[in-house]
C-alpha positions as CSV (number, residue, x, y, z in Angstrom):
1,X,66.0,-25.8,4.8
2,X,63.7,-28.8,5.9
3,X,63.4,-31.6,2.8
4,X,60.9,-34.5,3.1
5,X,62.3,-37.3,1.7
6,X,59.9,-40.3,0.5
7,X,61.2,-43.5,-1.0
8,X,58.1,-44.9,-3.1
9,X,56.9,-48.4,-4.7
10,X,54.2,-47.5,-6.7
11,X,52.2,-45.4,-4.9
12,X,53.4,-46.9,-1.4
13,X,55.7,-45.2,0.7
14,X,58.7,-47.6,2.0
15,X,60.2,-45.1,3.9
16,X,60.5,-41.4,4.9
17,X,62.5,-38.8,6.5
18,X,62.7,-35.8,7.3
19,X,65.8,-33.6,6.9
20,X,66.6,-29.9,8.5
21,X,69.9,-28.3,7.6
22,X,71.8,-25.1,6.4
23,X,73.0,-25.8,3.1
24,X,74.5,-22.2,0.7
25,X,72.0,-21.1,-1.6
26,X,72.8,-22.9,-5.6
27,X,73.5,-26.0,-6.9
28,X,76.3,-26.6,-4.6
29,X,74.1,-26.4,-1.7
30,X,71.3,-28.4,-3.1
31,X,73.7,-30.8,-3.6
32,X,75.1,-31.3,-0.4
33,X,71.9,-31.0,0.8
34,X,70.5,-34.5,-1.2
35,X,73.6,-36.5,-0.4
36,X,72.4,-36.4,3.3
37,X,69.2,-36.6,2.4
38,X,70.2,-40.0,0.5
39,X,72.3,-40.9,3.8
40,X,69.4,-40.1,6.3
41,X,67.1,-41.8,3.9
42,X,69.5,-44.9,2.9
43,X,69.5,-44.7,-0.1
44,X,72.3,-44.3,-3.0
45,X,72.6,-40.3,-3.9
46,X,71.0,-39.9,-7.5
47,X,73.2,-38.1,-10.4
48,X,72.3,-35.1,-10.0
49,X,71.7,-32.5,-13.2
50,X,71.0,-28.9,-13.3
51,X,67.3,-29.5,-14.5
52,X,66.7,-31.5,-11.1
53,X,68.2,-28.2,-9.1
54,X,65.9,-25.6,-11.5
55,X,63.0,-28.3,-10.8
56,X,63.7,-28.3,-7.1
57,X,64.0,-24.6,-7.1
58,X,61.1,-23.8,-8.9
59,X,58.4,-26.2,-8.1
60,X,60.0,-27.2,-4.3
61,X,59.8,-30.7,-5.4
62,X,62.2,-33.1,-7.5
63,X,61.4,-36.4,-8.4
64,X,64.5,-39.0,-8.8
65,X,63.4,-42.2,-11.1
66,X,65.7,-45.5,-11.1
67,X,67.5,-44.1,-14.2
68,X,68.8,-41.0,-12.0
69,X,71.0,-43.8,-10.2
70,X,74.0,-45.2,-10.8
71,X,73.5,-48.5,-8.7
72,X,70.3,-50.9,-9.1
73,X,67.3,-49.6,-6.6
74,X,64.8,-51.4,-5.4
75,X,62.1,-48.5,-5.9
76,X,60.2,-46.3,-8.3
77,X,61.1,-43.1,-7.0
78,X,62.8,-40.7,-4.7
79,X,61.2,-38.1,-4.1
80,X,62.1,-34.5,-2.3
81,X,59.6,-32.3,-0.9
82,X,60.9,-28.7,0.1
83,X,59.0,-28.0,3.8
84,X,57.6,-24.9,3.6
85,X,58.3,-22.9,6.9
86,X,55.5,-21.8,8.9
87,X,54.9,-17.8,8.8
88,X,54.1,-15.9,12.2
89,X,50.3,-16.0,12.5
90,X,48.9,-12.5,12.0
91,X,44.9,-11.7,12.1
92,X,43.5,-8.1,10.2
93,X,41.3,-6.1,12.0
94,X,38.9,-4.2,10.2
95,X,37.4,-1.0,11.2
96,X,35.3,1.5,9.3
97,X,38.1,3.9,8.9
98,X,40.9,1.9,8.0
99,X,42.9,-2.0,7.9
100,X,45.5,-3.3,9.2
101,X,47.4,-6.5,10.1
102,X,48.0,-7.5,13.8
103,X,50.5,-9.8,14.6
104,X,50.0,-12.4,17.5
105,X,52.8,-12.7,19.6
């Protein structure tokens, strides 16, 4: 799973990172996956509830606000983008009789 991670002032970005690693499916691995996010990204890792994994999971994005932390921040936001993974390019060729997809290789 790759995770963009964006630590934000406003609408500024302070800093970003970008994070690529095999983490189990659930909320376990979601939340291994944002402590090294929050390492990579140094920051503090956010308390983390099951509505920021749903979010996460549903929408590929969570948003963490300076009430999600434990410690003072000097920010207005984390915020976690799931990178989507590119699919092989195919092209269709069309024909009078029939469609069909053909992949490039």
């Amino acid at each position: 799973m790759k995770i963009w991670a964006k630590v934000m002032r406003g609408d500024k970005i302070l800093r970003d990172v970008l994070y690529e690693g095999e983490h189990a499916p659930g909320f376990s691995g979601f939340r291994e996956a944002v402590q090294n996010v929050a390492y990579k990204a140094d920051v503090s890792t956010p308390v983390l509830l099951p509505a920021h994994f749903e979010r996460f999971d549903r929408f590929n994005r969570v948003k963490f606000l300076p009430s999600d932390f434990v410690e003072d921040v000097d920010f207005t936001c984390f915020v976690l983008e799931r990178v989507k993974e590119d699919k092989p390019v195919g092209r269709t060729v069309w024909s009078a009789a029939k469609s069909h997809a053909v992949r490039r290789r």
